[in-house]
matplotlib code that plots the C-alpha trace (Angstrom):
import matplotlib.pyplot as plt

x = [-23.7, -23.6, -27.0, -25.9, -22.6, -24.9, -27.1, -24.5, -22.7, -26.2, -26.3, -22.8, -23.6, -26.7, -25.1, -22.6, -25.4, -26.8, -23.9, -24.1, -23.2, -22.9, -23.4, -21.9, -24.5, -22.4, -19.4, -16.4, -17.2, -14.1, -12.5, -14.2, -17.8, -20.7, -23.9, -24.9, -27.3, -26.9, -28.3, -28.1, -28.4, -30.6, -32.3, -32.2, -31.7, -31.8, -29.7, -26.4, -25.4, -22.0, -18.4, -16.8, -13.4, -12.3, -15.2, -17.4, -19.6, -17.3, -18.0, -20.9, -23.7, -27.5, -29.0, -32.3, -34.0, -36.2, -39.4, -38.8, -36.8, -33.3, -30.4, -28.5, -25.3, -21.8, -20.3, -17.4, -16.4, -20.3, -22.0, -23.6, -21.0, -21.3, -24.2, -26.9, -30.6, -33.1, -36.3, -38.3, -41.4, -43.6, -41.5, -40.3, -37.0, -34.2, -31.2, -27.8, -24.4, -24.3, -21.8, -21.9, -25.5, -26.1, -27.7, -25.8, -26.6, -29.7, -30.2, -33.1, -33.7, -34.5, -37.6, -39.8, -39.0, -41.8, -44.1, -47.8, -48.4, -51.5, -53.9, -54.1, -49.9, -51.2, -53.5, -54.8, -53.8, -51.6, -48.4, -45.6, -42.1, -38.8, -36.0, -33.7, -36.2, -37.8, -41.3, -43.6, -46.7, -49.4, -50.7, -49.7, -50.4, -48.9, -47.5, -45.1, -44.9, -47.6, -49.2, -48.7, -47.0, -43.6, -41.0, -39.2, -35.7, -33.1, -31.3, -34.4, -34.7, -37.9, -39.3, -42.6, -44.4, -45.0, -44.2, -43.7, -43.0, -41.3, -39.7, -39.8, -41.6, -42.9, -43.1, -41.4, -39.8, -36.7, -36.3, -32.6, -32.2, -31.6, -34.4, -33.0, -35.1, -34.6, -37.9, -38.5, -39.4, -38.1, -37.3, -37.3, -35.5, -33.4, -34.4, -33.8, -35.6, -34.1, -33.1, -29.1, -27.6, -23.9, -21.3, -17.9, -14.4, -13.0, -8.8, -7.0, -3.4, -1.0, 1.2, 3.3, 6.3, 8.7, 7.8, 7.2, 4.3, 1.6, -0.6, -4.7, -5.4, -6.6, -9.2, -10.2, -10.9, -13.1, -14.6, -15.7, -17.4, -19.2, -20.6, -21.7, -22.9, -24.6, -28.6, -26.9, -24.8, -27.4, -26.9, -25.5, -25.7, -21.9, -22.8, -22.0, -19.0, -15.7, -13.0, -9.5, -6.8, -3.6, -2.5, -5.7, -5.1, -2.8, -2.6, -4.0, -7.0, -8.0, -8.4, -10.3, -12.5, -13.3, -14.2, -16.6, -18.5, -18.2, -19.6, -23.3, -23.7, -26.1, -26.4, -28.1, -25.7, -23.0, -19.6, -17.1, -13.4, -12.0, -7.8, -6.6, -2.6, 0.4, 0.8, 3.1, 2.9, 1.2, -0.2, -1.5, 0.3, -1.0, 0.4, 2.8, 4.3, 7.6, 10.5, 11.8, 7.9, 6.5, 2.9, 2.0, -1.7, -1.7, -3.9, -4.6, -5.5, -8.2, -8.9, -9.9, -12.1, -14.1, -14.7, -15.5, -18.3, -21.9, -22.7, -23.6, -21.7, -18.4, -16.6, -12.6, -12.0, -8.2, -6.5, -3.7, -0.3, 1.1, 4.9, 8.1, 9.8, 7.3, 5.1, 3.9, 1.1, -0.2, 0.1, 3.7, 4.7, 1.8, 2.8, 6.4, 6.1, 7.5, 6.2, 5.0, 7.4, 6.6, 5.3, 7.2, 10.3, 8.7, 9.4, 6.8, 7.7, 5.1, 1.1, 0.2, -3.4, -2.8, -1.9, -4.9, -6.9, -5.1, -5.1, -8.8, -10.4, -11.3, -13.4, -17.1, -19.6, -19.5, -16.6, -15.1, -12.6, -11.7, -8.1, -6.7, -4.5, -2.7, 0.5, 2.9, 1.5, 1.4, -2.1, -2.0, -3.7, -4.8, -4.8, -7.8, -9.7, -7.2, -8.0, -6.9, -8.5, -9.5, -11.2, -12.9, -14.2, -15.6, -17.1, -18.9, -20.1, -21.8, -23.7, -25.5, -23.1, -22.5, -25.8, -24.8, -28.9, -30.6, -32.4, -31.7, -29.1, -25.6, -24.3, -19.9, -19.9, -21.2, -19.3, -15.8, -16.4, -17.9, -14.2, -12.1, -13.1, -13.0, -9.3, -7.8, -9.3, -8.5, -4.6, -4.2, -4.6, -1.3, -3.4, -5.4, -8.3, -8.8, -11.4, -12.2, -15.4, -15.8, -18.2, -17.4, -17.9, -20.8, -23.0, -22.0, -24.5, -22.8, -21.0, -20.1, -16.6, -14.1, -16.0, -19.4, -18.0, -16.3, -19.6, -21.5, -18.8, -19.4, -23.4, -22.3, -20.2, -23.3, -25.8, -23.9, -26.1, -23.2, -25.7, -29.0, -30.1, -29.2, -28.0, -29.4]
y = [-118.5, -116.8, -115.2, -114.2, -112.3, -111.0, -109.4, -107.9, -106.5, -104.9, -103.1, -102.2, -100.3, -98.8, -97.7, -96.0, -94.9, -93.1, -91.6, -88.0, -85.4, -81.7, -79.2, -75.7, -72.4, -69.9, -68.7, -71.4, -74.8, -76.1, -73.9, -70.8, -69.6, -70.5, -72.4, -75.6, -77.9, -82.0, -84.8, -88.4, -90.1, -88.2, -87.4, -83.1, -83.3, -79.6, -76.3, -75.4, -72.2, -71.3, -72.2, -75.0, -76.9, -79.6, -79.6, -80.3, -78.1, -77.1, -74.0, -71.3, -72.7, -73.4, -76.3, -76.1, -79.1, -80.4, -80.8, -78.3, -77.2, -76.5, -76.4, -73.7, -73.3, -75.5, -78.0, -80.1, -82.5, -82.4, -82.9, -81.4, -80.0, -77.6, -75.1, -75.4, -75.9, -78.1, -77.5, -79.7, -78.9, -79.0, -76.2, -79.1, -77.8, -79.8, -77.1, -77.3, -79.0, -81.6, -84.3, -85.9, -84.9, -86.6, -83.7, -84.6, -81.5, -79.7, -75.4, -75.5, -71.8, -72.9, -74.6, -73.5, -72.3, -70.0, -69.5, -67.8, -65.5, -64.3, -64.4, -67.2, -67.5, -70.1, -68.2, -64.9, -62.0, -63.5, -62.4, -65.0, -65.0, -67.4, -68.8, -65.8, -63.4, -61.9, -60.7, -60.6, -59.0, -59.2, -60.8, -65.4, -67.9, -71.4, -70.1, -67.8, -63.8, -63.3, -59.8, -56.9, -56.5, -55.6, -57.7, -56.3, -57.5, -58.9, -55.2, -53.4, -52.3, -52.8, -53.4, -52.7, -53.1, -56.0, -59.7, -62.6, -65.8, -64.8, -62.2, -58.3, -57.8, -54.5, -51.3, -51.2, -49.0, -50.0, -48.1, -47.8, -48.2, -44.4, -42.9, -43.0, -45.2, -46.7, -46.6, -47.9, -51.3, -54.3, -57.5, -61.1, -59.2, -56.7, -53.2, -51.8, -48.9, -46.2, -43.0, -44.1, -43.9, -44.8, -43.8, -45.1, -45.3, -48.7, -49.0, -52.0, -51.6, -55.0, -53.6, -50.7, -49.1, -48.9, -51.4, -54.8, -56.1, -58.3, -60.8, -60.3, -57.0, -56.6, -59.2, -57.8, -54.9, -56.3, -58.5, -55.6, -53.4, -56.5, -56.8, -53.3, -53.7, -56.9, -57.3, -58.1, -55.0, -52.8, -52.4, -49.6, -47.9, -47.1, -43.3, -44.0, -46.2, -46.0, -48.9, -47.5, -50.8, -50.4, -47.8, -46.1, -45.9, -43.0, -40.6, -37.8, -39.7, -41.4, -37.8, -36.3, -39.4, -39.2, -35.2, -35.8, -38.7, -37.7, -33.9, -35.9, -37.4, -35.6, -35.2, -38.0, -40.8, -43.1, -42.5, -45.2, -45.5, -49.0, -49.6, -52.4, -52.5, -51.2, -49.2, -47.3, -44.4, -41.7, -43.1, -45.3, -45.9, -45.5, -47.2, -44.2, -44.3, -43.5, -44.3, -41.2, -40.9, -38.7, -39.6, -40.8, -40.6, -39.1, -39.8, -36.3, -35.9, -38.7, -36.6, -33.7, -35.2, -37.3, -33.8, -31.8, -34.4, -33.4, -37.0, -38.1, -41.8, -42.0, -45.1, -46.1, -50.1, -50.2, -54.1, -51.5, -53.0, -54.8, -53.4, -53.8, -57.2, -57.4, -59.0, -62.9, -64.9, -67.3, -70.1, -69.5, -69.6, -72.4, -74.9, -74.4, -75.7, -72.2, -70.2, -67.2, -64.7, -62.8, -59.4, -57.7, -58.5, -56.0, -52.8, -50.9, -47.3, -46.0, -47.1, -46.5, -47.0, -43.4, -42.2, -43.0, -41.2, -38.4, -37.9, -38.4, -36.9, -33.7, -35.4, -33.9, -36.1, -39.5, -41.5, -45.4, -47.1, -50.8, -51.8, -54.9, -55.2, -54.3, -51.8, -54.0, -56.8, -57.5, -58.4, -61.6, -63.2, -67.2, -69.2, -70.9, -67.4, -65.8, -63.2, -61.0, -63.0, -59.8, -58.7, -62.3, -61.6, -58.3, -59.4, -62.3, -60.2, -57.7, -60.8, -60.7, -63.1, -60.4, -59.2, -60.9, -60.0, -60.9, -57.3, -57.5, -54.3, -54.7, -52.1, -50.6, -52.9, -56.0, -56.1, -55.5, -58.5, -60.6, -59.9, -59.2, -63.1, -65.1, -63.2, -64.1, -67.9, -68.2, -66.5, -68.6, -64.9, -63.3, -61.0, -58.4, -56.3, -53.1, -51.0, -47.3, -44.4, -41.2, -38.6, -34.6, -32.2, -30.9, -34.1, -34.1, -32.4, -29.4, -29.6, -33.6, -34.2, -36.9, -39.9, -39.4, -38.8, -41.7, -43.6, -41.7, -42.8, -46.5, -46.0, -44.1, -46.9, -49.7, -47.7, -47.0, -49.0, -50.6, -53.0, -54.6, -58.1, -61.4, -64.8, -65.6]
z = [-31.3, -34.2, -33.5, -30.2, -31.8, -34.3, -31.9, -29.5, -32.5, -33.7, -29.6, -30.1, -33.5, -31.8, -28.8, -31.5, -33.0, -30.3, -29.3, -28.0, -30.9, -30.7, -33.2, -33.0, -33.7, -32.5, -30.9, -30.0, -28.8, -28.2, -25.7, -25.0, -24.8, -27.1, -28.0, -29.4, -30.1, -28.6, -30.7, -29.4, -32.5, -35.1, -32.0, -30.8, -26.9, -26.3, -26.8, -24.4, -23.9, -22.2, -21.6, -23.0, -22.7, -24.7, -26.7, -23.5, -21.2, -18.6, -16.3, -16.4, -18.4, -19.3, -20.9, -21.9, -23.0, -26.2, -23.9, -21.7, -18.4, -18.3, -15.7, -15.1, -13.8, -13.6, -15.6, -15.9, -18.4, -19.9, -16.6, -13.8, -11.6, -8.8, -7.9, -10.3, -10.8, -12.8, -13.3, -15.5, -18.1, -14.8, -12.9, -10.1, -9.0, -7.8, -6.5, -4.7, -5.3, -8.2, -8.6, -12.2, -12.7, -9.2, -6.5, -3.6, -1.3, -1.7, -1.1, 1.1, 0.1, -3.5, -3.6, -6.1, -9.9, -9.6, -6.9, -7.6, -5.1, -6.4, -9.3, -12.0, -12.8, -15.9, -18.4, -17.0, -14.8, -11.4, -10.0, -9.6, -8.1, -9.8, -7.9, -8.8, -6.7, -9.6, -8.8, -12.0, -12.3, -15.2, -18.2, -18.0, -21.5, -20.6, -17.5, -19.4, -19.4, -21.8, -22.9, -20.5, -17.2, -14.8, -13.6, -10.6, -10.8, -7.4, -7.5, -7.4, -11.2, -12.9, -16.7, -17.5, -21.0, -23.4, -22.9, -25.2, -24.7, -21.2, -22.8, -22.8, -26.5, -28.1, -25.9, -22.7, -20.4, -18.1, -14.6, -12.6, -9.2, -9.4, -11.2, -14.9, -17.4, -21.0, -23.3, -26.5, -28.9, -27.4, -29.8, -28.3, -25.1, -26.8, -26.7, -30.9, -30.3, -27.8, -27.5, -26.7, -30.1, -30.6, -32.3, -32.7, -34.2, -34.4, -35.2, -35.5, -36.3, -37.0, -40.0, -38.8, -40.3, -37.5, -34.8, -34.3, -36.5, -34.4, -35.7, -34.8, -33.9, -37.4, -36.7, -33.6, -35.0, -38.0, -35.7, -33.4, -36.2, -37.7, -34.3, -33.9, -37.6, -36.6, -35.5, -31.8, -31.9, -32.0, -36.7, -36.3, -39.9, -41.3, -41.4, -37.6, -37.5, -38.7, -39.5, -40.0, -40.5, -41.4, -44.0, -42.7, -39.3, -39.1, -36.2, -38.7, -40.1, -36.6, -35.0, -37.9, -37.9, -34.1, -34.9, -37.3, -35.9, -32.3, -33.3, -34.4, -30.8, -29.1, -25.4, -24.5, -27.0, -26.7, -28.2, -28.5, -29.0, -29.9, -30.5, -30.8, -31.5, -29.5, -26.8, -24.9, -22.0, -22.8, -25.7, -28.4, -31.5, -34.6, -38.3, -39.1, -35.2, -35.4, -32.7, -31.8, -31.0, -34.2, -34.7, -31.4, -30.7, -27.4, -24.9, -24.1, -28.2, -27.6, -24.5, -26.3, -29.2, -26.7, -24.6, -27.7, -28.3, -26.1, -26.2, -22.1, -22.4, -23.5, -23.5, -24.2, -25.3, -25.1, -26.2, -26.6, -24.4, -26.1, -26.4, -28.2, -26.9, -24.7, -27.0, -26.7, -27.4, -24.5, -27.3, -27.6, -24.4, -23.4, -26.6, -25.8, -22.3, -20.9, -18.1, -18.7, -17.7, -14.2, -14.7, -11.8, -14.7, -17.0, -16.7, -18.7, -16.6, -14.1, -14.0, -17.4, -15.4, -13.5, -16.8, -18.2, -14.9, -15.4, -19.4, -18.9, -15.8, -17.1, -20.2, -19.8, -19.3, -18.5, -18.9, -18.4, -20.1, -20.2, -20.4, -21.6, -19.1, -16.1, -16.4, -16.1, -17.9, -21.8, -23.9, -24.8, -28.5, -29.1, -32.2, -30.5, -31.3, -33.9, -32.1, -29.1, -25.5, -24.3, -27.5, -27.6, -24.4, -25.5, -27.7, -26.2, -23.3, -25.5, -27.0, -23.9, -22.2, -19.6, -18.3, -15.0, -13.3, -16.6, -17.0, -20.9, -20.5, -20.1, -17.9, -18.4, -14.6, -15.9, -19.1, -16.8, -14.4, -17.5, -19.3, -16.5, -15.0, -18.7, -18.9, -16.1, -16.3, -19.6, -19.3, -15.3, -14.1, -16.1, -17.5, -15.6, -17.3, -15.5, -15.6, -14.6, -14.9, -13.7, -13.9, -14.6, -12.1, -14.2, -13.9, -10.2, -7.3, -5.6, -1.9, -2.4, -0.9, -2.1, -0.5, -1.9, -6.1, -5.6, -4.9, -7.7, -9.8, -9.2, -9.7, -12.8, -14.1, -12.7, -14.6, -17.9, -20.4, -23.2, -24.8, -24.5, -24.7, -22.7, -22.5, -19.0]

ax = plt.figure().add_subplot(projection="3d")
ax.plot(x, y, z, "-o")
ax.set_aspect("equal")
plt.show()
């Protein structure tokens, strides 16, 4: 008997044992988007990357495992759930609807991971297409993208130049649907080498002297620059990005600093502007903002050092409404078991989102602008992050998390839907992102009435490269 105890107690302390463990690499793991290694026992299972909740995968994700293979695409509570795909070391393929990591309705469209339709797809020359209706052609080692050759992606864009490992490595060229292309040195999928340099001005404001103080705009904005500082930013050097925090970010020093970086952009260059702090109509509001509106950074200020700069991209990153009494943090309300309070109660004056249009239409070149939120909405910050959700979300999109088509370039489009969903899931849809891009009337071909700008403003904001690399 007592052997018998003794034994069941040993499978007991092995089944403990071998309990499934994750370990965080990156990002948050708990409730939000990141990546992490699973152990059972001692044992690596394989690397997730995605959403999480609870500390589980849960939603939008990719698991790719020790030996090989992965599945891509939703979770709940740690399991398959929903549309998704596995495909094992061998490249079998098992798609559809999952139900706790049980396929109980198959896609008959996706049969194959990758289908050779010509040529030796293993180890030599071949041409292949994968369940995403990606049509490679070139060089194969070990059935992977090896050496030289193009991949012709679902939307019709195209990379051709060196492969490793699957992935675009060494010289390449990128080609739009439109005729525009993006050459240069490609790392691992990431393209370090182009001739789309950036620039930008990065403010965070939390301290100010006559309005209500908030808490993580300060951290945004850090978190921002060490991003665009960062290998995955792009390392920018610091002779072309500026922090102003606090004490620094006064309405005199954050024009001077946007005309003298913006005047080094050349015409083929990306400037940015990032605020993060409060805002009001008309306006963002710098540390030495005062009430009877002295120091107000006008829109139509920003307006004029963005259109003073030659640089071709332009791009506005405003986390900027948060307001008076109108600010609250999700946990606040969320911890407190209150509802959040209906935005048609808030009156924040007329669409601070026509504003914007208007302050900025005339800026030369090409512009877009991503706002935090909707008009009549506030922005809302998280413990979970310490940071602003819409920042958080920047953020992680620019990590590659956004390239929705998996092209390694993350277009002003992609970056919008990748922030504008995780928002509104994240906030149950009380906060609204909204996005807008427009093209001057000098980058526009002659004799086009109101219809046809409007549709070379969305290619203009489809196209707009804001980052390069990808999680997909």
């Amino acid at each position: 008997m007592k052997k018998q105890i003794l034994g069941i107690m040993l499978l007991l302390m092995g089944a403990i044992q071998l309990q499934a463990q994750l370990q965080c690499l990156s990002g948050n793991c708990d409730n939000g988007i990141g990546r992490a290694r699973k152990f059972l026992g001692e044992m690596p299972q394989g690397t997730y990357e995605g959403e999480f909740k609870n500390g589980k995968f849960d939603g939008l994700g990719k698991f790719s495992f020790v030996k090989g293979g992965f599945f891509e695409g939703r979770f709940k509570n740690g399991l398959y759930n929903g549309e998704g795909v596995l495909i094992d070391p061998e490249g079998n393929i098992e798609a559809g609807r999952w139900e706790d990591n049980i396929l109980v309705e198959v896609n008959p469209k996706i049969r194959k991971a990758s289908e050779c339709l010509q040529g030796d797809c293993e180890n030599g020359y071949g041409k292949s297409r994968d369940y995403k209706g990606r049509v490679y052609e070139g060089d194969f080692a070990g059935r992977k993208y090896e050496g030289r050759g193009s991949l012709t992606y679902s939307d019709g864009s195209k990379y051709e130049g060196d492969w490793k490992n699957g992935l675009p490595h060494g010289e390449g060229t990128h080609y739009y649907r439109n005729g525009h292309k993006l050459s240069g040195r490609w790392v691992a999928g990431r393209c370090t080498e182009n001739p789309i340099k950036m620039w930008a001005v990065v403010v965070g404001v939390a301290d100010y002297e006559d309005f209500d103080k908030l808490t993580y705009t300060i951290d945004d904005a850090q978190k921002f620059y060490s991003f665009l500082r960062s290998p995955e930013g792009g390392a920018l050097p610091s002779d072309q990005v500026k922090l102003l925090l606090d004490k620094e970010a006064t309405a005199k020093n954050i024009l001077n600093s946007m005309g003298d970086l913006y005047e080094q952009a050349d015409s083929n260059d990306l400037i940015i502007f990032y605020f993060a702090g409060h805002g009001l109509e008309g306006g963002f509001l710098p540390v030495d903002y005062q009430r009877n509106g002295s120091n107000t950074l006008y829109h139509t200020a920003v307006a004029n050092m963005l259109n003073d700069s030659e640089a071709k991209f332009k791009l506005i990153l405003a986390d900027a409404c948060h307001s008076g009494s109108l600010m609250a943090t999700y946990d606040e309300y969320r911890d407190n078991g209150n509802e959040l309070p209906p935005a048609n109660n808030m009156n924040m004056g007329r669409d601070v989102i026509a504003q914007y249009k208007e302050s900025f239409k005339r800026v030369d070149g090409g512009l877009a602008m991503i706002l935090s939120s909707a008009s009549e909405e506030i922005s809302l910050e998280t413990k979970k992050f310490e940071q602003g959700v819409f920042s958080y979300f920047l953020i992680m999109g620019l990590k590659g998390y956004a390239d929705a088509d998996g092209n390694y370039i993350i277009t002003v489009q992609e970056l919008f839907d990748f922030i504008a969903k995780n928002v509104r899931k994240f906030t149950y849809g009380f906060q609204t992102p909204k996005m807008m891009g427009f093209l001057s009337k000098d980058y526009m071909p002659e004799g086009l009435n109101t219809e046809e700008m409007e549709e070379k403003n969305k290619e203009f904001v489809e196209e707009m490269p804001v980052g390069f690399g990808s999680k997909k």
